[in-house]
C-alpha positions as CSV (number, residue, x, y, z in Angstrom):
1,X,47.4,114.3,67.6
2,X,50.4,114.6,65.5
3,X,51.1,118.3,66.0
4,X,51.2,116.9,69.9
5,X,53.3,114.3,69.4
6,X,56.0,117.2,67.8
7,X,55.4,119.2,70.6
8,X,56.5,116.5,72.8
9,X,59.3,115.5,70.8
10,X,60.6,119.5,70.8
11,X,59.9,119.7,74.5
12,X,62.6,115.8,74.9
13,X,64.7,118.0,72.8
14,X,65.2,121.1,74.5
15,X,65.4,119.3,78.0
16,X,68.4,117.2,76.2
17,X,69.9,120.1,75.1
18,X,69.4,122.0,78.8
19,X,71.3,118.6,80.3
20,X,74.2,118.2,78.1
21,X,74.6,122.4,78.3
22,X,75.1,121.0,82.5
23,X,77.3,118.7,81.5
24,X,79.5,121.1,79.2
25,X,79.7,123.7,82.6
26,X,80.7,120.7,84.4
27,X,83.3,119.3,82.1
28,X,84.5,123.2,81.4
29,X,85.2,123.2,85.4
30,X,86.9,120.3,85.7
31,X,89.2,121.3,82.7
32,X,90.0,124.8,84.8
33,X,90.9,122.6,87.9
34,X,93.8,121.4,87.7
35,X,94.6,117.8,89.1
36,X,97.0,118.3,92.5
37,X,99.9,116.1,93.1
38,X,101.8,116.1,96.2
39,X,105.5,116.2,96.0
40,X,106.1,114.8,100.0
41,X,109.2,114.3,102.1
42,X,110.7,113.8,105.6
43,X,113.8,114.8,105.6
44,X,114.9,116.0,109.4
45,X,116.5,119.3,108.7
46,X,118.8,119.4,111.6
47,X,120.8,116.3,110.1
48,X,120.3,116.7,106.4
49,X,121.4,119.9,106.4
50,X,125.1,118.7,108.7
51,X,125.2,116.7,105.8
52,X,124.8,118.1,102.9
53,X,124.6,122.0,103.5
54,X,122.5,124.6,105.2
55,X,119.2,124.8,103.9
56,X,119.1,121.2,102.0
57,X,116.2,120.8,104.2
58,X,113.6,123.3,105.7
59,X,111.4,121.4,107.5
60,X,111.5,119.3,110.9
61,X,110.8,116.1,109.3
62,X,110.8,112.6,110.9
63,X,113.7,110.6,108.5
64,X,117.4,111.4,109.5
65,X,120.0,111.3,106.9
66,X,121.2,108.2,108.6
67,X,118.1,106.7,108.2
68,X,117.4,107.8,104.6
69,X,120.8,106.4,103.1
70,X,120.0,102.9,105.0
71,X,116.7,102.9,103.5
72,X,117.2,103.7,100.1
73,X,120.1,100.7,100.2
74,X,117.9,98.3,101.9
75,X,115.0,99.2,99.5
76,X,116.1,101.5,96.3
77,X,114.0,103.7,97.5
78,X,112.7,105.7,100.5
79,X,109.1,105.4,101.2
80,X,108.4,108.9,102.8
81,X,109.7,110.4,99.6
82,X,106.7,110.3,97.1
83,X,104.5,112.1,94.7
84,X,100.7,111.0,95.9
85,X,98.7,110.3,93.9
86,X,101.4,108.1,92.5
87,X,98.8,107.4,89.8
88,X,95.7,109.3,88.5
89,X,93.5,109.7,85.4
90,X,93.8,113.5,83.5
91,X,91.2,114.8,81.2
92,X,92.7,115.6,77.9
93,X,93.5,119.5,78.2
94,X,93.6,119.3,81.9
95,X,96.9,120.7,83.5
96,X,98.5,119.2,86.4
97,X,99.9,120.8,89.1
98,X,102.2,119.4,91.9
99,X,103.1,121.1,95.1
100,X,106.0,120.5,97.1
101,X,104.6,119.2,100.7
102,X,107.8,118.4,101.8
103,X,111.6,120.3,102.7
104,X,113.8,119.1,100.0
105,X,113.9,121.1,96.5
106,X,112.1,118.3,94.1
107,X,111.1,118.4,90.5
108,X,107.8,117.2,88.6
109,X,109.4,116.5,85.2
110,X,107.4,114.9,82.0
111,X,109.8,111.6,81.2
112,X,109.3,109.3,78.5
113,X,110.5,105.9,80.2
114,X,111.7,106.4,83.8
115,X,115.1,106.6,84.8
116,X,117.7,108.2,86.5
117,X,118.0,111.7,87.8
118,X,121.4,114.5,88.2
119,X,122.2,112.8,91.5
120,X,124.8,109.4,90.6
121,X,124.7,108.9,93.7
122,X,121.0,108.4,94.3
123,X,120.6,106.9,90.9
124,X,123.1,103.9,92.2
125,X,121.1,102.9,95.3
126,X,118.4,103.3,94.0
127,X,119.5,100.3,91.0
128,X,118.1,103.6,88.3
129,X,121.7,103.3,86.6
130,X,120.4,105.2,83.2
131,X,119.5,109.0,83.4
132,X,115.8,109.9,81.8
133,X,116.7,111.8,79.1
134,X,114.8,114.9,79.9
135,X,116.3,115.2,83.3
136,X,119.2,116.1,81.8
137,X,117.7,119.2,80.3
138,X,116.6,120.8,83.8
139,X,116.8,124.4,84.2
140,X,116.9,125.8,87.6
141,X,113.4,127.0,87.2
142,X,112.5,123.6,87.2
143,X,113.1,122.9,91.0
144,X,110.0,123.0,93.0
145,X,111.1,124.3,96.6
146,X,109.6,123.8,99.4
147,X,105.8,125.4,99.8
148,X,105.9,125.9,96.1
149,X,103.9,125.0,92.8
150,X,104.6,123.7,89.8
151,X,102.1,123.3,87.1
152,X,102.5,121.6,83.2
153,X,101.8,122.8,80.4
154,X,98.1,121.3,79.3
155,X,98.4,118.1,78.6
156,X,98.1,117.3,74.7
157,X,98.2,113.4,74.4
158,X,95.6,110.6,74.8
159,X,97.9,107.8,76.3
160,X,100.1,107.1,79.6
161,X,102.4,109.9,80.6
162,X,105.0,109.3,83.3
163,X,106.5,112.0,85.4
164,X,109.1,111.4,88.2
165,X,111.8,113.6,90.5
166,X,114.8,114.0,89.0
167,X,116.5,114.5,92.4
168,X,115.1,111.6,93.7
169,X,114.6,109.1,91.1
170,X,112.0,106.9,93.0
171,X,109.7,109.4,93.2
172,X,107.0,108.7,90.8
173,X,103.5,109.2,88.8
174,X,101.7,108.3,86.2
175,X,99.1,109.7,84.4
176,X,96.2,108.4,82.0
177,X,95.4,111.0,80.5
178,X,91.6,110.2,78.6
179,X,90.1,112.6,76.2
């Protein structure tokens, strides 16, 4: 009767073991996928590019340039320019990676506090009078263009992480990242 009662306790065992080695494949996978933000926009090429250059925009969005500068004073911000989610939960070691949905250039950039971006004038209407540090060490291969990805480096920190445009200072996300 006792030699039973090990056999069943080796047989709970190994079934444990067979569950949790699930669970590890499982939480391996979702460490290789990396969460997807999407950087979106609406600018209307034909009268943000009269405005501020050819090629500004690339896409035949719905938002004129009229209508974007009215907004953004009405507002201090634009609502068709976001980063959705606008919040999400990260594993520990996960990467992010955001793709630009939209026709402006945009950037996904890791800021301590939210703030400003490189555009005054976009920092004033939208009341975000104090550049994020960080934003004012962009490199060029920071912009995310159009159709393109941009992925982090793994994430490293248990905590809140914030990331925002720093073009368009409104555009937003944050991140709980859990181990």
């Amino acid at each position: 009767m006792q030699h039973r009662g090990r056999h069943i306790a080796f047989i709970a065992v190994a079934v444990a073991a067979g569950a949790l080695a699930g669970c590890d494949d499982d939480f391996v996978n979702v460490l290789r996928s990396p969460v997807r933000v999407s950087m979106r926009d609406q600018c209307d090429s034909a009268s943000f590019n009269a405005a501020l250059g050819p090629g500004t925009c690339t896409r035949a969005g719905s938002v004129t340039f009229a209508e974007f500068n009215n907004e953004l004073n009405a507002t201090r911000r634009v609502a068709s320019w976001v980063f959705e989610p606008g919040a999400f939960t990260v594993r520990l070691g996960q990467a992010i990676t955001a793709q630009n949905d939209g026709g402006e250039v945009h950037t996904f950039t890791k800021v301590a506090n939210f703030g400003g971006g490189v555009v005054p004038e976009l920092n004033t209407a939208s009341g975000n009078l104090v550049m994020a540090p960080e934003c004012a060490l962009l490199t060029p291969s920071d912009n995310v263009v159009p159709g393109s990805t941009f992925t982090t480096n793994v994430t490293t920190n248990v905590g809140i992480e914030h990331y925002q445009c720093c073009i368009h200072p409104w555009m937003r996300a944050t991140a709980n990242v859990i181990p």
